[in-house]
C-alpha positions, 0 to 999 in steps of 0.5 A: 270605492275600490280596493287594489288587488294588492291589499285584496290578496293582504287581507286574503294572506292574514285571514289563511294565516288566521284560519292556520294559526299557530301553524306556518303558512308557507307563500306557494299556500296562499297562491295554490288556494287563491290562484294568485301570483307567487311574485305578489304574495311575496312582496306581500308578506315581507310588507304586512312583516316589516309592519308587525301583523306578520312573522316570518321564517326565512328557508326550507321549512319556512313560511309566515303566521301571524305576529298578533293576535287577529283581535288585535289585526284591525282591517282598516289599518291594513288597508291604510298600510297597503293602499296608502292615502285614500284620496278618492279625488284630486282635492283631497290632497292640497299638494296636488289639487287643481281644482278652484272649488275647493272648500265650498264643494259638495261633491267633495264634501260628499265623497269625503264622508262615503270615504270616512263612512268606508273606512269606519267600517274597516276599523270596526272589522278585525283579521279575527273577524273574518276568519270567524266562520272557520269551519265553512272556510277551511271546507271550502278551501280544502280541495284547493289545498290538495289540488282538486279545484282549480281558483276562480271557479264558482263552488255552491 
């Protein structure tokens, strides 16, 4: 299973918001310490706003943090809000199945419960959950911060 880079940078903008809390986190944060496009980060944040994790402040000075507690952010419901459906194959969704062998297939029966079991995992995990190791986060993203290492680059 593969997440979208979409709900990718979503999680990475909650847990920097996390990490920042109660502080405002302006957009061009997010793009300098994770190399992202300014443009995706946008539409991000005015989704993950309209849907309640976020607050945001519009104008000079403005930025986002979040609008919940991270204990109360759980990852699988942001995932469902960014990725949409989890349909992984054709039959899981009646509307457009094409396949005869629905109902007695195992194979989907199968992908079904690894879909299931991927999601159960993400509804056990919390924003809070992956901001936890604060300390070790914020030194690795302080130079990229400050603009002293470049995104994509392997650090030890």
């Amino acid at each position: 299973m593969k997440l979208t880079s979409y709900s990718n940078y979503a999680l990475r903008s909650l847990q920097l918001a996390a990490l920042r809390a109660p502080d405002l986190i302006r957009v061009d944060d997010v793009v300098r310490v994770h190399g992202l496009a300014r443009p995706h980060i946008v539409k991000i944040v005015h989704q993950l706003g309209r849907a309640g994790y976020l607050e945001t402040q519009r104008g000079r000075g403005g930025g986002f943090r979040l609008a919940q507690a991270p204990e109360a952010i759980v990852v699988g419901d942001v995932v469902r809000l960014t990725e949409g459906p989890l349909d992984l194959v054709e039959c899981f969704n009646p509307e457009v199945n094409t396949c005869p062998l629905i109902g007695i297939c195992k194979l989907s029966r199968a992908l079904q419960k690894a879909t299931t079991a991927f999601m159960d995992v993400l509804d056990d995990l919390t924003v809070a959950d992956i901001a936890s190791n604060r300390g070790e986060l914020l030194a690795r993203i302080a130079p990229l911060e400050q603009g002293v290492a470049a995104p994509g680059r392997k650090t030890e």
